[in-house]
C-alpha positions in Angstrom: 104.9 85.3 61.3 102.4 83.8 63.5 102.5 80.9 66.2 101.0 77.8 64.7 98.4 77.5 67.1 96.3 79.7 69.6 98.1 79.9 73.0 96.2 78.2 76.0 96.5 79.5 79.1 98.1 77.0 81.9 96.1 75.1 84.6 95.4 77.6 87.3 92.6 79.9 88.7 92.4 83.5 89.4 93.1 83.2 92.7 95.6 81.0 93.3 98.8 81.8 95.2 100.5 84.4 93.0 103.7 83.0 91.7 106.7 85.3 91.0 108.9 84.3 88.2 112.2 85.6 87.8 113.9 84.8 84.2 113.1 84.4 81.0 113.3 80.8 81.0 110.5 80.5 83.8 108.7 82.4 81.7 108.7 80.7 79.0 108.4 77.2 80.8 105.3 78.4 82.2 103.5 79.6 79.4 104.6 76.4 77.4 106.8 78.5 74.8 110.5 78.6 73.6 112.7 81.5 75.1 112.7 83.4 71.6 108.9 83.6 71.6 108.4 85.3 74.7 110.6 87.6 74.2 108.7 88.8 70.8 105.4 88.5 72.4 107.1 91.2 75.4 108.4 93.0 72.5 105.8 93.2 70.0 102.3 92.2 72.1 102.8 93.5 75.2 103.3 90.6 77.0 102.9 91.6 81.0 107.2 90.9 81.6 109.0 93.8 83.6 113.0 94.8 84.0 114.4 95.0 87.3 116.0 98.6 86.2 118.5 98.3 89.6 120.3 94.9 88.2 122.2 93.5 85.4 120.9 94.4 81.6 118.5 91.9 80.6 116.9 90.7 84.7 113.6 90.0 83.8 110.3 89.2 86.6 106.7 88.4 85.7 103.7 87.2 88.3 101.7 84.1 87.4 98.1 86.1 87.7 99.2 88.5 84.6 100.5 86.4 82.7 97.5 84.4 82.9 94.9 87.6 82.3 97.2 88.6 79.1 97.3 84.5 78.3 93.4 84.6 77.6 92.9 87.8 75.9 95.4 86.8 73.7 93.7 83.1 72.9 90.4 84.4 71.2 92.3 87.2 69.6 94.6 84.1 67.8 91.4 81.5 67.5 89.7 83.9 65.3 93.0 85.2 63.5 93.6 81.5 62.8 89.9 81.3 60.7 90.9 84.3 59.2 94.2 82.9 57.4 91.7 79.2 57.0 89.4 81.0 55.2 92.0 83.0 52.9 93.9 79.6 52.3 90.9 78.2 50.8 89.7 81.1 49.1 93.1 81.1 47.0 93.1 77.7 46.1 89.2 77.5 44.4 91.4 80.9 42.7 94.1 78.6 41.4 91.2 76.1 40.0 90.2 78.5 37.0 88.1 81.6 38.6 87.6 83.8 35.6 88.6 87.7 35.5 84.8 88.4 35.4 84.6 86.4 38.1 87.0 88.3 40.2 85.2 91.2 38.9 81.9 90.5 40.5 83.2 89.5 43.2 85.5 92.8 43.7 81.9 94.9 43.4 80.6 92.4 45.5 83.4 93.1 48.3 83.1 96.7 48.1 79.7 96.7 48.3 79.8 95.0 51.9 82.5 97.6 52.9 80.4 100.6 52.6 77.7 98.7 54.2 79.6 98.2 56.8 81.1 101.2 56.8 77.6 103.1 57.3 76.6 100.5 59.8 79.8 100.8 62.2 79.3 104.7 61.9 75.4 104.7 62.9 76.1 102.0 65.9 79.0 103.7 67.2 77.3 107.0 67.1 74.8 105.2 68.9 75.8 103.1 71.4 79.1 105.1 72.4 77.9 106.7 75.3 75.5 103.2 76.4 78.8 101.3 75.9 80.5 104.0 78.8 78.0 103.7 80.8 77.7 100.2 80.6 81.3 100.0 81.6 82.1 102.5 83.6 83.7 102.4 87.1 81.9 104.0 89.7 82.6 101.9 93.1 85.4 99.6 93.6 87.1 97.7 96.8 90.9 96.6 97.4 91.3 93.5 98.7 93.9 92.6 101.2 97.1 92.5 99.9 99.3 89.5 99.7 102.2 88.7 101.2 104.3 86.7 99.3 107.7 87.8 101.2 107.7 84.1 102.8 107.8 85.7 106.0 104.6 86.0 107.9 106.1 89.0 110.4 105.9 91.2 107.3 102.0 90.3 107.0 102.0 94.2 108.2 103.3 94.9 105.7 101.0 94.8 103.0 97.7 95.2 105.5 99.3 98.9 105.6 99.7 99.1 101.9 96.4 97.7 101.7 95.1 100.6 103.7 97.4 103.4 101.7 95.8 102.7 98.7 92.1 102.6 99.8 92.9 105.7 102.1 94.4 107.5 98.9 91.4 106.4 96.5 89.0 107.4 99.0 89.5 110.5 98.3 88.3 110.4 95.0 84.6 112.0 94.9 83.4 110.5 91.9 84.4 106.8 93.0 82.8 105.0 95.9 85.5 103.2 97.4 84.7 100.5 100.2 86.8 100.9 103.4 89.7 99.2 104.4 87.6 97.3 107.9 85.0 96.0 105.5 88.0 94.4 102.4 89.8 93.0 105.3 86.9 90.5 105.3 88.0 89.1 102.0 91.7 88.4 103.6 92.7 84.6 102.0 88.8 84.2 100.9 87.8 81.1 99.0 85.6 83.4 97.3 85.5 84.7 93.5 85.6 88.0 92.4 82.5 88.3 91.2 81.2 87.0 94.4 83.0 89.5 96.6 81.7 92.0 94.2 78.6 91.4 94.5 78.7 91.5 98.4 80.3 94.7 98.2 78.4 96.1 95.6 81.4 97.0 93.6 81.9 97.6 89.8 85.8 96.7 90.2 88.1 94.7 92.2 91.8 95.7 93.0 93.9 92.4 93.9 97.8 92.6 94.4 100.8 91.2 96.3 103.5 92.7 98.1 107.1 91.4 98.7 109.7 92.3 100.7 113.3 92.0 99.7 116.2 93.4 102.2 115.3 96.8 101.5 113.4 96.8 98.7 109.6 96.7 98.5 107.6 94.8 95.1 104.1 95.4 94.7 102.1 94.1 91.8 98.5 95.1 91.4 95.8 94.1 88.8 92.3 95.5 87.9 89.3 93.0 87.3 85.8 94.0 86.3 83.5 92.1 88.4 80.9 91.5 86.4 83.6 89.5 83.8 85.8 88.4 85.8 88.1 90.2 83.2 91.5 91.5 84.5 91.9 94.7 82.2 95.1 96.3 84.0 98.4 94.8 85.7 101.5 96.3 86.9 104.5 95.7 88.8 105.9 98.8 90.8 110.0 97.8 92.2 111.4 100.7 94.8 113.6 100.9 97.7 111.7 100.9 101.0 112.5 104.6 101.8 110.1 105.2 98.3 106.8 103.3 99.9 104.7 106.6 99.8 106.0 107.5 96.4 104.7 103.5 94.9 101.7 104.2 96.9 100.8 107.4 94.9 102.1 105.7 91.8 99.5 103.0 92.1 96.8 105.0 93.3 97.3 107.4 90.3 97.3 104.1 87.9 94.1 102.8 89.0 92.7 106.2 88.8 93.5 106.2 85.6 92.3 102.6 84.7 89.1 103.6 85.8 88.6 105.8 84.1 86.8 108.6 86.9 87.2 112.2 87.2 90.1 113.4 88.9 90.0 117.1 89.9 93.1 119.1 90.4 92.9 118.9 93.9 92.6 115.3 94.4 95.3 114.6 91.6 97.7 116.7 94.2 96.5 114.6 96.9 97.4 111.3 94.9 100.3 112.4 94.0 101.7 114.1 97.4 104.5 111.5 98.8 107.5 111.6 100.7 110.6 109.8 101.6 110.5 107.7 104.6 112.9 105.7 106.4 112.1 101.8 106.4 112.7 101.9 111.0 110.1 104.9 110.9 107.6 103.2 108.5 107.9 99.9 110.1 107.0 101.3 113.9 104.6 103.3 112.3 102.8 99.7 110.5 103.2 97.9 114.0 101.6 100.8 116.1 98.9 100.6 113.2 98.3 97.1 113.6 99.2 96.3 116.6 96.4 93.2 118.0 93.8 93.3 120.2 91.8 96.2 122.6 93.3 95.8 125.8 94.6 98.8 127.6 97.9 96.8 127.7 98.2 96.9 123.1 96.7 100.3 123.3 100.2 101.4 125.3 102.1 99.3 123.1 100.7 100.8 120.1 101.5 104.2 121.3 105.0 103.1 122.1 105.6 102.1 118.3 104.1 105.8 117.1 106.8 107.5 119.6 109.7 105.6 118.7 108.4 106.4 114.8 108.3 110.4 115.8 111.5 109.5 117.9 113.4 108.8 114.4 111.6 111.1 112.2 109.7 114.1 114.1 107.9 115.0 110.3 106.5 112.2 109.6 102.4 113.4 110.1 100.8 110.0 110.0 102.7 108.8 113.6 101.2 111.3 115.2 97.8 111.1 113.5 98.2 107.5 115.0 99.6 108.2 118.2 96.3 110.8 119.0 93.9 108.2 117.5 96.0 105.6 120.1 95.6 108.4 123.1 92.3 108.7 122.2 91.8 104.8 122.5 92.6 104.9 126.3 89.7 107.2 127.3 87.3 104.1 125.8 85.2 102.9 128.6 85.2 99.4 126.7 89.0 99.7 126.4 90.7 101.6 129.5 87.9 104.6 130.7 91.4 106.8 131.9 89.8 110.1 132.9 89.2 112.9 130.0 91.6 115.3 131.5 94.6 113.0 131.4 93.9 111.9 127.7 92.2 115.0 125.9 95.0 117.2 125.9 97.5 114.4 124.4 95.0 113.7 121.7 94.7 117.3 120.9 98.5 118.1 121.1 98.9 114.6 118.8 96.5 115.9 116.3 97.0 119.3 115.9 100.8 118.6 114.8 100.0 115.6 112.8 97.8 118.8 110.8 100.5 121.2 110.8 102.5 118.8 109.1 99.9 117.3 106.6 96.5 119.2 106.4 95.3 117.0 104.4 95.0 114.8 106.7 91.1 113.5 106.8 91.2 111.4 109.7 93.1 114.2 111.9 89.9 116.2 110.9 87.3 113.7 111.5 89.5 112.8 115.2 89.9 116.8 116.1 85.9 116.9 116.0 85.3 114.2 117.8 87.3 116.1 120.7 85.6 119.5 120.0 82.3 117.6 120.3 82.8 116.1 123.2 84.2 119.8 124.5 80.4 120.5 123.8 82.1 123.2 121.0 79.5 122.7 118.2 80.5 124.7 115.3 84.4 123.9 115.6 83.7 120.1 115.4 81.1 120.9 112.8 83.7 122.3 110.5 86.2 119.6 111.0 83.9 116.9 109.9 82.9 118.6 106.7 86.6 119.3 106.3 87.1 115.6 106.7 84.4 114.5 104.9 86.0 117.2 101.8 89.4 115.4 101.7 87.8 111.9 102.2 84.2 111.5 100.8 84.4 107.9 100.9 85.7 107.6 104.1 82.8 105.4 106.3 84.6 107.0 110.2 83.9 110.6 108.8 80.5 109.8 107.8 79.6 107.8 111.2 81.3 110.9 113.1 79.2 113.5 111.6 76.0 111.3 111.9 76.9 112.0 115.8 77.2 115.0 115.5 73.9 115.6 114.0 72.5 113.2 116.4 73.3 115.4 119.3 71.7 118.6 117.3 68.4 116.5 117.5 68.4 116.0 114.3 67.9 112.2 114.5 66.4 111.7 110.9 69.8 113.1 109.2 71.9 111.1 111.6 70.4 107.6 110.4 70.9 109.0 107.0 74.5 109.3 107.8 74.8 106.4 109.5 72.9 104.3 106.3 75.7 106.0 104.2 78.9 105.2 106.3 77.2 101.4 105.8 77.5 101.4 102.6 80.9 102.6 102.7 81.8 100.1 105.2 79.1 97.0 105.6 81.2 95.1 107.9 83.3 97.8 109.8 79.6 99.6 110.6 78.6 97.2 112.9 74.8 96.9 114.4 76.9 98.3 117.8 77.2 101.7 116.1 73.7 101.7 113.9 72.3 100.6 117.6 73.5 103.3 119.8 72.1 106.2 117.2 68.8 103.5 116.9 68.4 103.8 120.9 68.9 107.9 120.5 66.3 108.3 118.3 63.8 106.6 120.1 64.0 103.6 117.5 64.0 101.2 120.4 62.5 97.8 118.3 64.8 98.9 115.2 67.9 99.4 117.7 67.3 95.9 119.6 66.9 94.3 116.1 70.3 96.1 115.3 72.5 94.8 118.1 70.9 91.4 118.5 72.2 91.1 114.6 75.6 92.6 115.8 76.2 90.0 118.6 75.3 86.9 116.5 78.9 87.8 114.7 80.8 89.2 117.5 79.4 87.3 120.8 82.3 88.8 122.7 81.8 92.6 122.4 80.9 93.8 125.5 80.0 97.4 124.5 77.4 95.6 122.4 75.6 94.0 125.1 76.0 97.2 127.0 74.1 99.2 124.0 71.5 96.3 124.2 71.1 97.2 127.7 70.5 100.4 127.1 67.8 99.6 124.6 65.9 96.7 126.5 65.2 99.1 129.6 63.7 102.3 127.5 61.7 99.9 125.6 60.2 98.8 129.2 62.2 95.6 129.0 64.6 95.9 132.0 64.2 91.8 133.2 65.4 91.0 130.1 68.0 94.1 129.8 69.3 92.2 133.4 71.3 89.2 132.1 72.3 91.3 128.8 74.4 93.6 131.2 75.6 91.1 133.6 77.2 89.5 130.5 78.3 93.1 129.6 80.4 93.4 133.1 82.0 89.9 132.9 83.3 90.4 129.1 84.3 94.4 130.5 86.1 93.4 133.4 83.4 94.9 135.6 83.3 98.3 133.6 82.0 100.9 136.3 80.0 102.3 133.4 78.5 99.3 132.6 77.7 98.8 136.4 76.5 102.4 136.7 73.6 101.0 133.9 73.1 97.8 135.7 72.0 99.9 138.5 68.8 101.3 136.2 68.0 98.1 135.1 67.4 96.0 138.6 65.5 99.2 139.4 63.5 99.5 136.4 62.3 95.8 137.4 61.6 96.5 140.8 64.6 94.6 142.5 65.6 97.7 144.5 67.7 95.6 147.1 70.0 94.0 144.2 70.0 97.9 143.0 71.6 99.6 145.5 73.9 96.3 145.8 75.5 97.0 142.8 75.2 101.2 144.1 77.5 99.9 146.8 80.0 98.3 144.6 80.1 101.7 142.2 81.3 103.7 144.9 83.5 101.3 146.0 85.1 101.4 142.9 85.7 105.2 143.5 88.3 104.4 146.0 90.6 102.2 143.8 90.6 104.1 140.9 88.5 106.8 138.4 84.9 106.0 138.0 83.1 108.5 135.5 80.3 110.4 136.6 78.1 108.9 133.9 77.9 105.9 135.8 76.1 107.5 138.9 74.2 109.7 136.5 72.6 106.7 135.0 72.4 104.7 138.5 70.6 107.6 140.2 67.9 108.4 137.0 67.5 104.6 137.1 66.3 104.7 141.2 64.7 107.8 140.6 66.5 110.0 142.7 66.0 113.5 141.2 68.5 114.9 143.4 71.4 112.8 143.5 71.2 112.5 139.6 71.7 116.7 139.0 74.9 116.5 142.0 76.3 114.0 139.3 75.2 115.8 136.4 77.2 118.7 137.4 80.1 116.5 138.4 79.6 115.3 134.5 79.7 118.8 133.3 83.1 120.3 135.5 85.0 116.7 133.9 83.4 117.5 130.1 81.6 114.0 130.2 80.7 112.6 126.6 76.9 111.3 127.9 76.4 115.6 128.5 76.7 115.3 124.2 73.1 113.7 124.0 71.8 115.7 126.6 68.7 116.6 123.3 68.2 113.4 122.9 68.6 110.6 125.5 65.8 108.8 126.7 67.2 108.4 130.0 67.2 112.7 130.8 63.2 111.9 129.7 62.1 112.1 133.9 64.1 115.4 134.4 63.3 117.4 131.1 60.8 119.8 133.0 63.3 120.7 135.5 64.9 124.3 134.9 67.9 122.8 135.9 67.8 120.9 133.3 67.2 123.5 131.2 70.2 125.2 132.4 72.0 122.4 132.1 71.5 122.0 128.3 72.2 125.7 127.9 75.6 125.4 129.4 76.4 122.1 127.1 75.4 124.1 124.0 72.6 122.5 123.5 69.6 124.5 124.8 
């Protein structure tokens, strides 16, 4: 028997603050029905209500967003079964007012005549239209946004940033489905936004919302799937484990949106959704902190890398806290962050990584980090095969893409590189920054387009001083050092006086002719030498900048015996333009690899 009206869904938007509900009488007080309804629309019509399978026969939870998605499919569906039964009503009662058995005839031939009609018509059109209708539809690119934490404590907000990142780290390996990275969904975090307005930022033919909550030592995640040109939510489940099960309800939920979506799935990357382990809820949580730890000061970098120990401390085969201890080590020889000296953080990065890939393999960013080091070890072929192993388990991921474009950059083959670049963009619009699409800009001689770039980049993030250093960079090789002047100086204040930056600061007051305020700053570079490590890059770029052939090859060989990352564009950067002629140049760039 059927409800005597259609069912409207309550008051509420899409995205407003998911609300958990926890028996069957909130249930039913929030959908505006009786108890015994409910439970026969659960029963019968699949009404979005889930068992806690851990507690007492009959405990009963349901989120507020589901219940509202199922709530509206459900109304037309009931608005046009109630013209249905108005149309039947009436059509029996002209019957009870005398219709003759010739009438009923007729009207039988009549009836069956539309049938096969529409019988022949629903065959032709479906033949048709089937495979216009999937392509309409399908799912090609999608985007997880943030999260939610609904655990009422913000100190879990970790939490479900890292299952955030799980689940667009396990999707991305998809081939078939673009999948937009985790730097670029954080974006969205508590966005007054729609869907389809994210959407359409992003590009994106699906949105994946959700909430996380934490309960003692239990984790709940609920997740829904919403087409984004509709609005429509067309999947929504609610995953309940212990903690220790995290990377098992990661795969789950992976695997279900995989499904949803519909995209191909090959055998390997169904093993790779499916691969999970038990984890202990003390080794996960330091692993999540030394993930997220804020801020890019040398000081969170150590205490990042403090969190990943204790992690490997508890559990020594857990792959990922070494994968993010090496990426932390890695961190610290940053000019922008610490500048420690290669040969104290290389070999900890290497020893991090390569057991983080004994244990897991799989492992796409160990890859993508292990070629970054054989790059910068001027060992071309290793790091070569690394990426494209990387770029094999993650084909979505944007770091893999940008790492290879710099790679490819270095070969002098700057065309491919902006190709790569453009790509790892539209994997990540917002975590591939005008700094990174600048620096390759600058390399390929792109000077106008590179200036544009990081101009753009510092009208968001005023306060990166790598940015303005890049800038620097640019404005001097496009013959613009006055104006490259006050760019760096801003550089050094918001670096903490970075000796690299200084070393460039050096080029630029002698690129404008103030030679005196040149070898000022000269002075204060090999001051710096005395209180702690200064890399020779610095003096390489202070030396080309004053024109001082001589002193610029002493460094260059300095930069060589300490493996220094600017010998990695020794093809292409326009600074080594004044020395190219010299043989020992030449020999230079045959010793790097890169003859």
């Amino acid at each position: 028997m059927r409800d005597p009206s259609p069912v409207s869904p309550p008051e509420s938007s899409d995205h407003s603050p998911e609300v958990p509900f926890d028996s069957w009488k909130e249930i039913a007080s929030y959908v505006k029905r009786d108890v015994s309804t409910v439970q026969r629309w659960e029963k019968l019509e699949g009404m979005p209500v889930h068992r806690h399978l851990h507690d007492k026969r009959g405990s009963v939870y349901a989120y507020s967003s589901a219940l509202d998605a199922w709530l509206q499919s459900r109304k037309q569906r009931l608005v046009e079964e109630e013209k249905e039964n108005t149309a039947q009503t009436s059509e029996e009662t002209d019957g009870d007012h005398g219709t003759s058995g010739t009438s009923w005839a007729r009207r039988w031939l009549v009836l069956c005549g539309i049938a096969l009609l529409a019988l022949l018509a629903v065959a032709y059109f479906t033949t048709r239209s089937r495979v216009a209708f999937a392509t309409r539809h399908q799912i090609k690119s999608l985007a997880v946004l943030p999260l939610k934490n609904l655990s009422g404590d913000p100190a879990q907000e970790y939490l479900a940033d890292g299952m955030t990142e799980a689940l667009i780290g396990r999707l991305s390996s998809i081939h078939d489905l673009r999948v937009i990275s985790r730097t670029s969904a954080m974006q969205f975090k508590n966005t007054p936004l729609s869907v389809p307005e994210i959407a359409k930022t992003l590009r994106v033919d699906a949105i994946v919302e959700g909430s996380v909550i934490r309960d003692a030592g239990r984790i709940r995640v609920h997740a829904q799937l919403i087409r984004a040109a509709t609005d429509e939510h067309f999947w929504s489940e609610a995953y309940d484990r212990e903690l220790r099960d995290v990377l098992e309800l990661e795969s789950e939920v992976a695997q279900a949106i995989a499904g949803k979506v519909e995209v191909t799935v090959t055998g390997v990357e169904r093993a790779r959704l499916v691969a999970a382990r038990q984890v202990s809820p003390e080794v996960y949580e330091n692993y999540l902190k030394g993930q997220f730890t804020e801020g890019y000061s040398r000081a969170a970098v150590e205490k990042s890398i403090a969190y990943f120990q204790e992690a490997i401390k508890k559990d020594p085969g857990f792959a990922p806290a070494y994968l993010g201890l090496a990426g932390a080590f890695d961190a610290l020889g940053t000019p922008g962050i610490a500048g420690a000296p290669p040969a104290e953080v290389r070999p900890k990065v290497i020893s991090a990584t390569r057991k983080a890939l004994e244990l897991d393999p799989a492992l796409p960013e160990a890859h993508a980090l292990l070629a970054g080091i054989y790059q910068e070890q001027w060992q071309w072929i290793d790091a070569e095969r690394e990426y494209k192993l990387a770029l094999d388990l993650k084909p979505n991921g944007a770091g893999p893409h940008l790492g290879f474009a710099g790679w490819l950059l270095c070969q002098g083959r700057t065309e491919e590189a902006r190709a790569w670049a453009r790509r790892a963009r539209e994997l990540d619009p917002f975590g591939v920054t005008g700094n990174a699409m600048g620096w390759i800009l600058f390399q390929s001689r792109q000077y106008d387009e590179a200036i544009s770039e990081l101009r753009s980049d510092l009208a968001v993030h005023k306060d990166d001083g790598s940015t303005y250093w890049f800038l620097g960079f640019a404005l001097i090789a496009s013959g613009q050092p006055d104006e490259a002047i006050p760019v760096l100086e801003k550089a050094l204040v918001l670096s903490d006086r970075s000796p690299a930056v200084v070393g460039v600061l050096v080029s630029a007051y002698a690129h404008a002719g103030r030679r005196t305020e040149a070898l000022r700053v000269l002075d204060e570079l090999k001051r710096k030498q005395h209180t702690g490590y200064v890399p020779a890059a610095a003096f390489v770029n202070a030396y080309l900048g004053l024109g001082d052939s001589e002193q610029a090859f002493a460094w260059l060989e300095h930069a060589y015996n300490e493996k220094s990352m600017i010998l990695q564009f020794t093809k292409v950067h326009p600074f080594f333009d004044p020395i190219r002629g010299d043989p020992r140049f030449a020999d230079l760039a045959r010793r790097v690899g890169l003859s």
